[in-house]
PDB file with one MODEL, atoms N, CA, C and O in Angstrom:
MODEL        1
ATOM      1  N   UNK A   1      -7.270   2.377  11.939  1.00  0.00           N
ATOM      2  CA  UNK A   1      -6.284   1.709  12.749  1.00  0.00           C
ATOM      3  C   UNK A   1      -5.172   2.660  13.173  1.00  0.00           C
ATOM      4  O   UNK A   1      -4.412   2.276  14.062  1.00  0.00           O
ATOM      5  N   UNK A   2      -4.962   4.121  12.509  1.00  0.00           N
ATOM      6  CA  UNK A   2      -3.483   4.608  12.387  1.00  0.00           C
ATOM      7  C   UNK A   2      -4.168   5.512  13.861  1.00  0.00           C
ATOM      8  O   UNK A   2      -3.408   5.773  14.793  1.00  0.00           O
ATOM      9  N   UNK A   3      -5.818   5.970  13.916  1.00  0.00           N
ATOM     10  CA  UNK A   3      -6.031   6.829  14.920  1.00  0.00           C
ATOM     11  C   UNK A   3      -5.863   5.738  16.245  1.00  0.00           C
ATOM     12  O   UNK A   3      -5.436   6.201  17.302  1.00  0.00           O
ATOM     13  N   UNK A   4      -6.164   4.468  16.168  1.00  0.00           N
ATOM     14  CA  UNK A   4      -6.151   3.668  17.381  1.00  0.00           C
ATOM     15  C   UNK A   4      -4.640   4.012  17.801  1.00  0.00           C
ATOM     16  O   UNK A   4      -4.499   4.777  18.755  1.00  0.00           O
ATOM     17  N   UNK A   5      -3.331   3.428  17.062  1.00  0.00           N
ATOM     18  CA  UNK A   5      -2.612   3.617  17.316  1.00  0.00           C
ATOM     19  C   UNK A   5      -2.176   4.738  17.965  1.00  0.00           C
ATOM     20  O   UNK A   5      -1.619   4.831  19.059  1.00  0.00           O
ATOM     21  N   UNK A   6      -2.564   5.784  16.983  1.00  0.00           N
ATOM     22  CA  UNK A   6      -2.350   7.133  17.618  1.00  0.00           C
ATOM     23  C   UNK A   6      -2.018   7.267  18.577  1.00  0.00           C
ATOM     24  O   UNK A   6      -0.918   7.740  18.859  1.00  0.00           O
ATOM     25  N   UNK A   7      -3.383   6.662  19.870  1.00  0.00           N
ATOM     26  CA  UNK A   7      -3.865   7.174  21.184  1.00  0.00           C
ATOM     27  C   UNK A   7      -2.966   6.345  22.440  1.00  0.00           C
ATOM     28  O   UNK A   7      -2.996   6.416  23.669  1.00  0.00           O
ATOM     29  N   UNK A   8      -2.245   5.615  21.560  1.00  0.00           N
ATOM     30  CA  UNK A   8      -1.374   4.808  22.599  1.00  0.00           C
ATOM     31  C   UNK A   8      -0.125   5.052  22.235  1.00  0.00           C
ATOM     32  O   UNK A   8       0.570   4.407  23.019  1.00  0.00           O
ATOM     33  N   UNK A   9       0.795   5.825  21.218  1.00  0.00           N
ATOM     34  CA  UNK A   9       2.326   6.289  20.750  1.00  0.00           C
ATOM     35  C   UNK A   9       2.147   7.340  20.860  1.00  0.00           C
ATOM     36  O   UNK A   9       1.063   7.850  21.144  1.00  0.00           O
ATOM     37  N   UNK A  10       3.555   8.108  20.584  1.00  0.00           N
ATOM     38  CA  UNK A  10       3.488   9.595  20.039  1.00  0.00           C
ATOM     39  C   UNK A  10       3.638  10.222  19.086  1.00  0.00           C
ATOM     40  O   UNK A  10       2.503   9.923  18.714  1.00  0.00           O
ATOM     41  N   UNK A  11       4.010  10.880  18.251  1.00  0.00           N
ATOM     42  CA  UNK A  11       3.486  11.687  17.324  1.00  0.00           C
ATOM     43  C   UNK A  11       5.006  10.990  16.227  1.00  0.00           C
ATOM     44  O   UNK A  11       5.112  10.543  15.085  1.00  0.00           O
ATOM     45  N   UNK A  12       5.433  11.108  16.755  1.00  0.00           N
ATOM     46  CA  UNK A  12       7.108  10.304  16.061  1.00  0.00           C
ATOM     47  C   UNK A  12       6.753   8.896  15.749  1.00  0.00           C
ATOM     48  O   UNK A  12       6.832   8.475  14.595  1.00  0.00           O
ATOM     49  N   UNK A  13       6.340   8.109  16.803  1.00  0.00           N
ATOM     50  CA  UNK A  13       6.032   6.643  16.237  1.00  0.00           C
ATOM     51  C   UNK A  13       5.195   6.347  15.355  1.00  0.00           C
ATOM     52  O   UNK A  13       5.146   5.606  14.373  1.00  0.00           O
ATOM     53  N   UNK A  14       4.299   7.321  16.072  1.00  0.00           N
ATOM     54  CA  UNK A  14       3.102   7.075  14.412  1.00  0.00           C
ATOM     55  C   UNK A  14       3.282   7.316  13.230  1.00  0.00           C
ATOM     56  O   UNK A  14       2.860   6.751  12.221  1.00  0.00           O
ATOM     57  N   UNK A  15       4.239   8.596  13.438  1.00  0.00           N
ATOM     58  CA  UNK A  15       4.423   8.774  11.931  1.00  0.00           C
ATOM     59  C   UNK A  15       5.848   7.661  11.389  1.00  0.00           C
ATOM     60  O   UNK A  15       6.540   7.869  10.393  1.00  0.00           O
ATOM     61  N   UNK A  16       5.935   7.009  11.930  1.00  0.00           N
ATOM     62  CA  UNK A  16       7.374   5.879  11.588  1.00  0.00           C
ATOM     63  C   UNK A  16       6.051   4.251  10.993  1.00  0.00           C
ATOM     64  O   UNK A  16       6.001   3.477  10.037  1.00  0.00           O
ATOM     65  N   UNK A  17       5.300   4.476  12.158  1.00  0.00           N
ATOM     66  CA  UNK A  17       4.068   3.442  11.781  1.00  0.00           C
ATOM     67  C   UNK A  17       3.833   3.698  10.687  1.00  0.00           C
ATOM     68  O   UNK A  17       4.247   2.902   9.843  1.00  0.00           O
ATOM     69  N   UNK A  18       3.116   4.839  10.256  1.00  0.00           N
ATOM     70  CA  UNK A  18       2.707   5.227   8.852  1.00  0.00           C
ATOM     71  C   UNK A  18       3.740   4.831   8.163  1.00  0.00           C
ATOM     72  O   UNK A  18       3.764   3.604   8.255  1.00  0.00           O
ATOM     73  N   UNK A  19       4.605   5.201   7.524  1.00  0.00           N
ATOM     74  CA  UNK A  19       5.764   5.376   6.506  1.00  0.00           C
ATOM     75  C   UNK A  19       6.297   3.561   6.757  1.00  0.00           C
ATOM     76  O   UNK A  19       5.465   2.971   6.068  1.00  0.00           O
ATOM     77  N   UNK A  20       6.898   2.859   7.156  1.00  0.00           N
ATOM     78  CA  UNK A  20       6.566   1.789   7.448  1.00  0.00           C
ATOM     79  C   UNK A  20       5.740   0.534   6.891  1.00  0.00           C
ATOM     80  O   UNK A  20       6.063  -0.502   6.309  1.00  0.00           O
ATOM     81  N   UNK A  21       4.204   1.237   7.446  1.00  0.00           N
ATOM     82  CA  UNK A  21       3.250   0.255   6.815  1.00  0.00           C
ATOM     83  C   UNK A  21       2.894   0.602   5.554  1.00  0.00           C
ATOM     84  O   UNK A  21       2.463  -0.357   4.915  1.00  0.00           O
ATOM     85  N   UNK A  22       2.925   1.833   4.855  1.00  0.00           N
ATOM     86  CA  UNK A  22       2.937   2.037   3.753  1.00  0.00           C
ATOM     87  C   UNK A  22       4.285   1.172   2.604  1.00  0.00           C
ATOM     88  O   UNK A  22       4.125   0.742   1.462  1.00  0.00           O
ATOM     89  N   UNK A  23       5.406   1.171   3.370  1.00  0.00           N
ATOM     90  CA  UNK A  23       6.525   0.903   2.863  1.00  0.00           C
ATOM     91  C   UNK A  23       6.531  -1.319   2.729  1.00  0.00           C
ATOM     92  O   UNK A  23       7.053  -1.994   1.841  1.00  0.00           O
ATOM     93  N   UNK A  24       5.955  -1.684   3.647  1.00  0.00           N
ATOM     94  CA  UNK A  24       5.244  -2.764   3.958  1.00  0.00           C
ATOM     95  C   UNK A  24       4.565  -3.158   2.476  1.00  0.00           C
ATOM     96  O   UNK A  24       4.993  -3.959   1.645  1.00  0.00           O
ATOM     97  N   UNK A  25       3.291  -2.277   2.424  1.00  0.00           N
ATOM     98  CA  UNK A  25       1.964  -3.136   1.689  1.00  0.00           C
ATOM     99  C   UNK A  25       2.313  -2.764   0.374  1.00  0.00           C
ATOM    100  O   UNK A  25       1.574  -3.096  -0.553  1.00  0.00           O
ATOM    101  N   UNK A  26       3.806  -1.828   0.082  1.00  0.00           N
ATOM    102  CA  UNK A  26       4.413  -1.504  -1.380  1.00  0.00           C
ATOM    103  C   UNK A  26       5.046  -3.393  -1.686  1.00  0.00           C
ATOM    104  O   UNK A  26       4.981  -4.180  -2.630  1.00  0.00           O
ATOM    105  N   UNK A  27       5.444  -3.413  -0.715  1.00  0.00           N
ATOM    106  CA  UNK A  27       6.405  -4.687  -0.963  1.00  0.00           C
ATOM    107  C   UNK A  27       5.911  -5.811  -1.020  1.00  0.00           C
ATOM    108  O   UNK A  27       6.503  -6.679  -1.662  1.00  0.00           O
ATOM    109  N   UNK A  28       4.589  -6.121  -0.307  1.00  0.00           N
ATOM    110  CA  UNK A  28       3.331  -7.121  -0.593  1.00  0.00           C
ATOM    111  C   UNK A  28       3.052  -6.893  -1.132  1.00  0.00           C
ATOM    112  O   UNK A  28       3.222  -7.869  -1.862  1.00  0.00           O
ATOM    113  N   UNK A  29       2.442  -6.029  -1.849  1.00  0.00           N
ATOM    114  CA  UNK A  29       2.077  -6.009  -3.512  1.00  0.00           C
ATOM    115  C   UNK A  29       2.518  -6.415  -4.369  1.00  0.00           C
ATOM    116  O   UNK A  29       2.081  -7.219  -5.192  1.00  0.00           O
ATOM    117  N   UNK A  30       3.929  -5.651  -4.247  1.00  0.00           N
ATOM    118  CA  UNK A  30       4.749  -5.945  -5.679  1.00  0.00           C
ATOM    119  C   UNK A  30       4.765  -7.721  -5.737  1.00  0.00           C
ATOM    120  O   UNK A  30       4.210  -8.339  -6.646  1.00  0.00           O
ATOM    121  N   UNK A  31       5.551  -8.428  -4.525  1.00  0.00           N
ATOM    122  CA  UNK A  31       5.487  -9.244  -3.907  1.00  0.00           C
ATOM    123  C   UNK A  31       4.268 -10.373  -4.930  1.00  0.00           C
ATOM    124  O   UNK A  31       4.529 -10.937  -5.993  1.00  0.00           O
ATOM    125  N   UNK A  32       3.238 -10.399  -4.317  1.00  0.00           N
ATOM    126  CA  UNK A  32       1.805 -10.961  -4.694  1.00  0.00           C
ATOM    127  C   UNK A  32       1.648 -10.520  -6.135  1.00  0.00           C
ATOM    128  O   UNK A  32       1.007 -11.417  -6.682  1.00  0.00           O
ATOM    129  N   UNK A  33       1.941  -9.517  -7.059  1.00  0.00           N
ATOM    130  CA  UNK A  33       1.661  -9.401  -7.933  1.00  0.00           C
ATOM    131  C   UNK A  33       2.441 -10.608  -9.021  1.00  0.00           C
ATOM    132  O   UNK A  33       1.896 -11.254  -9.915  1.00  0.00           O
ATOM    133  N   UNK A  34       4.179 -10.642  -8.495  1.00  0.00           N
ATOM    134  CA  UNK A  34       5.410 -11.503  -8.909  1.00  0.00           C
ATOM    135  C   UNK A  34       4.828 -12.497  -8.921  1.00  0.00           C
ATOM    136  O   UNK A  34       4.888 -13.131  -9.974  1.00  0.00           O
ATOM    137  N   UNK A  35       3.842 -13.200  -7.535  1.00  0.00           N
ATOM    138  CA  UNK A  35       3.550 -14.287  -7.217  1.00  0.00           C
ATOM    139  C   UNK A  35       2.394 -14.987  -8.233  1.00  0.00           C
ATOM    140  O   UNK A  35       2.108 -16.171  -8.411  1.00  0.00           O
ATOM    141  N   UNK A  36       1.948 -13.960  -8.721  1.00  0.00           N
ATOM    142  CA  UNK A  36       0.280 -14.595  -9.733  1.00  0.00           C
ATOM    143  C   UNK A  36       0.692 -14.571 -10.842  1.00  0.00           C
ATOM    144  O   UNK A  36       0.165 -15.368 -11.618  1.00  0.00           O
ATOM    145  N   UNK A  37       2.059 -13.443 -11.505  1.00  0.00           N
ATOM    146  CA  UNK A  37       2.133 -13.317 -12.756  1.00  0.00           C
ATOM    147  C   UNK A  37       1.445 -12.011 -13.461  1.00  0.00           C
ATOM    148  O   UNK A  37       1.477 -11.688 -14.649  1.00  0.00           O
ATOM    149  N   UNK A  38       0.862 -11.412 -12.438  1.00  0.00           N
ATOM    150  CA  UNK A  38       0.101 -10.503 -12.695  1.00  0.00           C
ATOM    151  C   UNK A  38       0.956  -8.626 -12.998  1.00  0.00           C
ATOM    152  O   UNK A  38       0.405  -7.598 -13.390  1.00  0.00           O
ATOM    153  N   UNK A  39       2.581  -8.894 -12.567  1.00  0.00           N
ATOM    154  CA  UNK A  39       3.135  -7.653 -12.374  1.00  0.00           C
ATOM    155  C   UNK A  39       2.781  -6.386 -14.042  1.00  0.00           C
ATOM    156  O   UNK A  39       2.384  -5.244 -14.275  1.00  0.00           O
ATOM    157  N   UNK A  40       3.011  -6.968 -14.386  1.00  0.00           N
ATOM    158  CA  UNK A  40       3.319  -6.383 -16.229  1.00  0.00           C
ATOM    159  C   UNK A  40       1.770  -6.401 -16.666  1.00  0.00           C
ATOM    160  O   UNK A  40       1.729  -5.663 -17.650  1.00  0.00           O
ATOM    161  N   UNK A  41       1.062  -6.669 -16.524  1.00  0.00           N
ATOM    162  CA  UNK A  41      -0.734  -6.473 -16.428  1.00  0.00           C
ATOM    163  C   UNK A  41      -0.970  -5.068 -15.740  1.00  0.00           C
ATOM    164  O   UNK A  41      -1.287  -3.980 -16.220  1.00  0.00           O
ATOM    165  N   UNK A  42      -0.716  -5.455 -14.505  1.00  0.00           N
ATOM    166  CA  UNK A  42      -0.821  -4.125 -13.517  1.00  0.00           C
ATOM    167  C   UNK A  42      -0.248  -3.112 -13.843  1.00  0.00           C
ATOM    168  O   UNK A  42      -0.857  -2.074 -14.102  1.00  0.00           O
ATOM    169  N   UNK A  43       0.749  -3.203 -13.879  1.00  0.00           N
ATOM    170  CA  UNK A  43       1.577  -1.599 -14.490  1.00  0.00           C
ATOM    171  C   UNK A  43       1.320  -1.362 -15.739  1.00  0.00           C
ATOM    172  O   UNK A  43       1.874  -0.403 -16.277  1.00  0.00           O
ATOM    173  N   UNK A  44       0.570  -2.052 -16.347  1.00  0.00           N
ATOM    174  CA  UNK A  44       0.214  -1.570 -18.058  1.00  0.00           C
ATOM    175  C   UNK A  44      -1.166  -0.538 -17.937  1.00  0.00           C
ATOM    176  O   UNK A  44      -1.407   0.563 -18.431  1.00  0.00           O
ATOM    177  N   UNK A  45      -2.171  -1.719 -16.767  1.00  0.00           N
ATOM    178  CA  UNK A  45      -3.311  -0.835 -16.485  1.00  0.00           C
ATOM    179  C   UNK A  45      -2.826   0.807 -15.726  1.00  0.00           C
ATOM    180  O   UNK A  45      -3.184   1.937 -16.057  1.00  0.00           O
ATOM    181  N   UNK A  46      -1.951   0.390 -14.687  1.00  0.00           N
ATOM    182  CA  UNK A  46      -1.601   1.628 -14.138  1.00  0.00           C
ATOM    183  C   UNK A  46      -1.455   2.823 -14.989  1.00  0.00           C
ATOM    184  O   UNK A  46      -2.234   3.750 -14.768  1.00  0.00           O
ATOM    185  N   UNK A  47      -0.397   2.975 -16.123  1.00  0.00           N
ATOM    186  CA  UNK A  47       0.167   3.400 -16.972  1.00  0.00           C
ATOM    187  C   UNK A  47      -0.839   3.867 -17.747  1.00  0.00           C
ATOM    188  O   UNK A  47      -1.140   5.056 -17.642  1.00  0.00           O
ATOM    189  N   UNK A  48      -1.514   3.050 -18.632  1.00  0.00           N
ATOM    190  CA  UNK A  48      -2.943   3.771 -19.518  1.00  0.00           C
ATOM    191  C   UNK A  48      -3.155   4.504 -18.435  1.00  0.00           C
ATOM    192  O   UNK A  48      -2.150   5.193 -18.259  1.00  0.00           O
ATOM    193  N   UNK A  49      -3.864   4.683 -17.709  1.00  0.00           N
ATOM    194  CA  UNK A  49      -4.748   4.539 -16.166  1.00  0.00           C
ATOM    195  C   UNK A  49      -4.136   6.662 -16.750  1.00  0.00           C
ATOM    196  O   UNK A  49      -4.586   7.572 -17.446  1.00  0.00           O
ATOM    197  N   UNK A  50      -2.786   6.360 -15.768  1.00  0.00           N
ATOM    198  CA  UNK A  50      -1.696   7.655 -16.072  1.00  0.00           C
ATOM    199  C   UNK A  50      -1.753   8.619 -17.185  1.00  0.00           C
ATOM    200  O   UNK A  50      -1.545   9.823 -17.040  1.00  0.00           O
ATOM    201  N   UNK A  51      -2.118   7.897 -18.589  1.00  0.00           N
ATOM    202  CA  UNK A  51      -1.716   8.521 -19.534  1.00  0.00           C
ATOM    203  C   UNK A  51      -3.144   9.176 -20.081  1.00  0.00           C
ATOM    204  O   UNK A  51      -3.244   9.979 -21.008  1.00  0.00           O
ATOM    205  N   UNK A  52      -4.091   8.698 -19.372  1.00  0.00           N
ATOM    206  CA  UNK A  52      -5.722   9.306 -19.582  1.00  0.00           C
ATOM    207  C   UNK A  52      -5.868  10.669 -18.715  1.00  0.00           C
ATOM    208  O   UNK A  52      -6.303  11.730 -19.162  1.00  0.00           O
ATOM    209  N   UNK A  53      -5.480  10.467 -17.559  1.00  0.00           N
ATOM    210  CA  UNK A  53      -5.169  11.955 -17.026  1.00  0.00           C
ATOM    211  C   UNK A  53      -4.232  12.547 -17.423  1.00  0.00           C
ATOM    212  O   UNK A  53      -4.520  13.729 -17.234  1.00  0.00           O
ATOM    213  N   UNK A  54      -3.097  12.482 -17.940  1.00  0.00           N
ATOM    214  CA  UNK A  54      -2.432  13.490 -18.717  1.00  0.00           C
ATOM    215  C   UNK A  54      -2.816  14.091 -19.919  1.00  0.00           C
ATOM    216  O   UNK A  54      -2.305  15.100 -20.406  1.00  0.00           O
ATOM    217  N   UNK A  55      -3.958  13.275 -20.488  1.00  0.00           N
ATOM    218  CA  UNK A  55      -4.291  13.700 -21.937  1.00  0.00           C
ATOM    219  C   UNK A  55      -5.587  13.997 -21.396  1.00  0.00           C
ATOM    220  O   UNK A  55      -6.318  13.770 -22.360  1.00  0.00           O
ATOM    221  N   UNK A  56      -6.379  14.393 -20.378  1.00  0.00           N
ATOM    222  CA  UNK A  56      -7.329  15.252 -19.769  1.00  0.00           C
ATOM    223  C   UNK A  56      -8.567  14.797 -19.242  1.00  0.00           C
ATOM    224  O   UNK A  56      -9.285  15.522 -18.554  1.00  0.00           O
ATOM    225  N   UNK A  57      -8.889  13.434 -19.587  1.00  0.00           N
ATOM    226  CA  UNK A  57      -9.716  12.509 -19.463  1.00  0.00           C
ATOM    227  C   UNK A  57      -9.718  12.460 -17.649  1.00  0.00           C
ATOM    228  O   UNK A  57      -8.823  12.240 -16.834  1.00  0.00           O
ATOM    229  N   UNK A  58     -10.991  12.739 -17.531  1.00  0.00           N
ATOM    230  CA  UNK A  58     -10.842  12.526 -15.620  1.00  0.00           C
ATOM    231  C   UNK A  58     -11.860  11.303 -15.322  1.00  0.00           C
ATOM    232  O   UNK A  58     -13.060  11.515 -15.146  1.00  0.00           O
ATOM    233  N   UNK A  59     -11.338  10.115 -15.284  1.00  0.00           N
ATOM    234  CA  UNK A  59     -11.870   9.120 -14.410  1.00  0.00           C
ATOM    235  C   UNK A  59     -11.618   8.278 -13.721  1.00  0.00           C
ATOM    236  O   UNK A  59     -10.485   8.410 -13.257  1.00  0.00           O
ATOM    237  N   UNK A  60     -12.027   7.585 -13.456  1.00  0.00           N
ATOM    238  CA  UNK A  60     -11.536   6.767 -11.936  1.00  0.00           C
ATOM    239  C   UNK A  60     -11.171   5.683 -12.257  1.00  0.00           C
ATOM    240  O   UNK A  60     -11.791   4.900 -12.978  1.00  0.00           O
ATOM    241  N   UNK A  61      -9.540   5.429 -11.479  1.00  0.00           N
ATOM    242  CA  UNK A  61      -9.203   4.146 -11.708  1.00  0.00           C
ATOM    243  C   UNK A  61     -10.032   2.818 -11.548  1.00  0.00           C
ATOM    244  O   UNK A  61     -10.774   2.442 -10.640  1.00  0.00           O
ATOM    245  N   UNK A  62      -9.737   2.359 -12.481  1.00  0.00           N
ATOM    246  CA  UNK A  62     -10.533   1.175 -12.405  1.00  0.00           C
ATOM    247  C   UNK A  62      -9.870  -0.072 -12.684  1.00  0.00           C
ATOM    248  O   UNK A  62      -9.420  -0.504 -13.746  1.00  0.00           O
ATOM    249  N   UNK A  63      -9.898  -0.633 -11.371  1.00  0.00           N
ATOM    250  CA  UNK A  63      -8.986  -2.257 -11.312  1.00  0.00           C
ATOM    251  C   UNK A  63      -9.248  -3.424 -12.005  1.00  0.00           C
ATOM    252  O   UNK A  63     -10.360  -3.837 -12.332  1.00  0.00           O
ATOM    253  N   UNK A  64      -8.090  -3.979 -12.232  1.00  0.00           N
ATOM    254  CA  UNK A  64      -8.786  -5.607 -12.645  1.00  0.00           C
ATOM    255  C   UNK A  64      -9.599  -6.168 -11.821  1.00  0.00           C
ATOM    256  O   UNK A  64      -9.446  -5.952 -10.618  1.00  0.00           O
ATOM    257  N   UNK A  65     -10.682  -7.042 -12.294  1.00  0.00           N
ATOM    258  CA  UNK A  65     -11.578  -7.124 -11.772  1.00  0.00           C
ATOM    259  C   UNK A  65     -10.647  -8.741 -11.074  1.00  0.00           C
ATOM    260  O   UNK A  65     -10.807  -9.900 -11.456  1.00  0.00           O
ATOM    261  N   UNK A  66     -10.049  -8.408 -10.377  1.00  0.00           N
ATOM    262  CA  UNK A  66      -9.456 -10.252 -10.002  1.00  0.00           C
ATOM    263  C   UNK A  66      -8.975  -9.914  -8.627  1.00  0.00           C
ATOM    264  O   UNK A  66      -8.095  -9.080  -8.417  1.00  0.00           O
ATOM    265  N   UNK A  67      -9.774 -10.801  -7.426  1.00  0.00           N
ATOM    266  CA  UNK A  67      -9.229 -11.163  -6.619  1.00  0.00           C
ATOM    267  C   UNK A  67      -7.974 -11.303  -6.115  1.00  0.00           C
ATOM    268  O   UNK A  67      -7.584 -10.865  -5.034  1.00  0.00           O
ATOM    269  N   UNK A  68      -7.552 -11.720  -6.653  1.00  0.00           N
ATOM    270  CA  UNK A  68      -5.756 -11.835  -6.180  1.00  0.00           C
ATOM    271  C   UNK A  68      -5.151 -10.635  -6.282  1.00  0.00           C
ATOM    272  O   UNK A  68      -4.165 -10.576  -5.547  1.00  0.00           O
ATOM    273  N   UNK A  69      -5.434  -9.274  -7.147  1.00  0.00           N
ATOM    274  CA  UNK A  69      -4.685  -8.518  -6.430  1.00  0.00           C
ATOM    275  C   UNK A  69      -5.152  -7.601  -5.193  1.00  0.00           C
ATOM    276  O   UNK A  69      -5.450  -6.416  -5.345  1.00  0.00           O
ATOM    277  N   UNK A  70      -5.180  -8.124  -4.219  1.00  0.00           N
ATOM    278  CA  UNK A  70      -5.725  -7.291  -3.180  1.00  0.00           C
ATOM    279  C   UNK A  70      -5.018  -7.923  -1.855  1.00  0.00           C
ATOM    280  O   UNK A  70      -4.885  -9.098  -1.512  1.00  0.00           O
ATOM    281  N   UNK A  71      -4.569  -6.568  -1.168  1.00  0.00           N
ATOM    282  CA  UNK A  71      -3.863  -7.321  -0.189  1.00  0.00           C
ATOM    283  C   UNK A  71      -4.386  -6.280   0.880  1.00  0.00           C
ATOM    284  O   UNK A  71      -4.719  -5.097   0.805  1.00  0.00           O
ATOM    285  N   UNK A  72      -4.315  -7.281   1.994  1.00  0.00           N
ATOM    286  CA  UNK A  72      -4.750  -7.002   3.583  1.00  0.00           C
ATOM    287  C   UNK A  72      -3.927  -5.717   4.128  1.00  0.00           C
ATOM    288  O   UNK A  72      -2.762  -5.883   4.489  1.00  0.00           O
ATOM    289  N   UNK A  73      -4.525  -4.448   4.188  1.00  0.00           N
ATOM    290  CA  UNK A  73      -3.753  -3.533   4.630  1.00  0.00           C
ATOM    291  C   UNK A  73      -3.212  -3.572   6.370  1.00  0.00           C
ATOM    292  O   UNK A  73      -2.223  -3.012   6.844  1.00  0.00           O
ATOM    293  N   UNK A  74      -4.246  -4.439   7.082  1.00  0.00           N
ATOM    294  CA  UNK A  74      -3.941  -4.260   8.471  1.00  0.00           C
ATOM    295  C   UNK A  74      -2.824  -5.297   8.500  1.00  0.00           C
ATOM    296  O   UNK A  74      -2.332  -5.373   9.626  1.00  0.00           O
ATOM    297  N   UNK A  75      -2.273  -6.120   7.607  1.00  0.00           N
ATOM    298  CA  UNK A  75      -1.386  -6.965   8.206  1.00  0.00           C
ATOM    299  C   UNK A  75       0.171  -5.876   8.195  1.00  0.00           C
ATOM    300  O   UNK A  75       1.051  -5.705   9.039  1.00  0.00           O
ATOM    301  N   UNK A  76      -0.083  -5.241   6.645  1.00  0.00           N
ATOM    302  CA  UNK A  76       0.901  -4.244   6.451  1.00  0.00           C
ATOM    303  C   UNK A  76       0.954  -3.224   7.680  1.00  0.00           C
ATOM    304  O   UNK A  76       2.101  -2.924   8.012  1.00  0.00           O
ATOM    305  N   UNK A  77      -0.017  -2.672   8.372  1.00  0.00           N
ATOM    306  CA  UNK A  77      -0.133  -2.055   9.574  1.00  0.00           C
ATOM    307  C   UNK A  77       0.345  -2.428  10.702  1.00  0.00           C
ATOM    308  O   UNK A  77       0.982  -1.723  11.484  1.00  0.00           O
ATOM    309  N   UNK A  78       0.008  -3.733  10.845  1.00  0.00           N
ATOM    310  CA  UNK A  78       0.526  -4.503  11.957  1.00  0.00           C
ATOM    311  C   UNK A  78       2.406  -4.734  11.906  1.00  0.00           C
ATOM    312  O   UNK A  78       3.059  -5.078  12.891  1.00  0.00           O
ATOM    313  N   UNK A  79       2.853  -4.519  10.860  1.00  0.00           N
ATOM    314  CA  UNK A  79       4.228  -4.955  10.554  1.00  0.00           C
ATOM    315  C   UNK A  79       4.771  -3.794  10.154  1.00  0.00           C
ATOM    316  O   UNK A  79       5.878  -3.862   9.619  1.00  0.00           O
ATOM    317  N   UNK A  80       4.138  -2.490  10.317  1.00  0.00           N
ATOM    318  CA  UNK A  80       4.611  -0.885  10.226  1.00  0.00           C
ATOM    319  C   UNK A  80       4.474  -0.657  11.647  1.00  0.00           C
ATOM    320  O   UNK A  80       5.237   0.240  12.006  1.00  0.00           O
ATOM    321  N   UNK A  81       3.857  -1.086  12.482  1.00  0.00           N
ATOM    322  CA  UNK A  81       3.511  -0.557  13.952  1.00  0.00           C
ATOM    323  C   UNK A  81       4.743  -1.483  14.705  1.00  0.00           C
ATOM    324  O   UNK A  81       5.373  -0.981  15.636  1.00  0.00           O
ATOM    325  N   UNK A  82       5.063  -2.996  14.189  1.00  0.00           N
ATOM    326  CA  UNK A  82       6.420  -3.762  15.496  1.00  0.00           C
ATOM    327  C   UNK A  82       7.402  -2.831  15.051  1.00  0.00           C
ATOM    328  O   UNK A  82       7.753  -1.992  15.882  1.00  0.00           O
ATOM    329  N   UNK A  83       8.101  -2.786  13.529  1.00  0.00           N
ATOM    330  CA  UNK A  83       9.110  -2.293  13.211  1.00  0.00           C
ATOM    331  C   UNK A  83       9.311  -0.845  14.070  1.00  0.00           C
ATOM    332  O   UNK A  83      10.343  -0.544  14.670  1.00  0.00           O
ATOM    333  N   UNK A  84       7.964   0.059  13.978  1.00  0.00           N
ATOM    334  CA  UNK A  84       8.355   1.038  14.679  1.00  0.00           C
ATOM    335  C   UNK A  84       8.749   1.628  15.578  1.00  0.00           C
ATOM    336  O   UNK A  84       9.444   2.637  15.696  1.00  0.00           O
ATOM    337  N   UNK A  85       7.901   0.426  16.779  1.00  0.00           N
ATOM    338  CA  UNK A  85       8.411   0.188  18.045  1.00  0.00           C
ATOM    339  C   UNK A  85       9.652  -0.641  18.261  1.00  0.00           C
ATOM    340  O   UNK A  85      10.241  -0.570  19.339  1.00  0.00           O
ATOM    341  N   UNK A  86      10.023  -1.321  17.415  1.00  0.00           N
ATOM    342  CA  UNK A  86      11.337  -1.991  17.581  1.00  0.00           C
ATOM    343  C   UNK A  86      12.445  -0.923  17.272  1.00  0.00           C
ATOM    344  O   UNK A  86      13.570  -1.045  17.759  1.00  0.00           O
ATOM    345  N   UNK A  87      12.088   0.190  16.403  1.00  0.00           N
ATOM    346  CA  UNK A  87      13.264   0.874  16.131  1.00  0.00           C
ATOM    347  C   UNK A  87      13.081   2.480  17.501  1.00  0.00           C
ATOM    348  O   UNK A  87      13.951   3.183  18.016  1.00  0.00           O
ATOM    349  N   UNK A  88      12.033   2.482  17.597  1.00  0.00           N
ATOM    350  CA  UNK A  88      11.695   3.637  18.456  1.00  0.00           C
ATOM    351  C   UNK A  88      11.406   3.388  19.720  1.00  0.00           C
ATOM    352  O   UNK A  88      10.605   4.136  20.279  1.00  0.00           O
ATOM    353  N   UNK A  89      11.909   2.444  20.339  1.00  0.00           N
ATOM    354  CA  UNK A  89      11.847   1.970  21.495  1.00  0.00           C
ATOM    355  C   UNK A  89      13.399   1.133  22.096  1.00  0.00           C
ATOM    356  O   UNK A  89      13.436   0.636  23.221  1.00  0.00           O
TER     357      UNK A  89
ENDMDL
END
């Protein structure tokens, strides 16, 4: 979606898009996580997750297996791309 955009902004908006929609799907997360009860779960997994690569162990994160935490990145995209044009336009 960030190359679609690309081809229709310039090199400034996109990168405001990016930073933005990233800044977006931080806040739906956290957001949705508050919302299930799930916050203090997640950052516990995160954290082990953290403390296995520091102590040398290389493997791949691996999520709760639950639906609810997963959130729609294009909506976060879509709401990194108005803001950007609202501020860069």
């Amino acid at each position: 979606m960030f190359s679609l955009i690309g081809g229709f902004v310039n090199f400034k908006e996109l990168i405001g898009c990016i930073v933005y929609a990233f800044l977006f799907a931080a806040v739906f997360s956290v957001l949705k996580m508050l919302y299930y009860r799930m916050f203090f779960s997640s950052m516990k997994n995160l954290s082990c997750y953290i403390m296995r690569i520091f102590m040398g162990e290389k493997s791949a994160y691996v999520p709760m297996d639950n639906k609810k935490n997963r959130i729609h990145f294009s909506i976060a995209i879509l709401c990194g791309f108005t803001v950007s044009m609202y501020l860069y336009h």
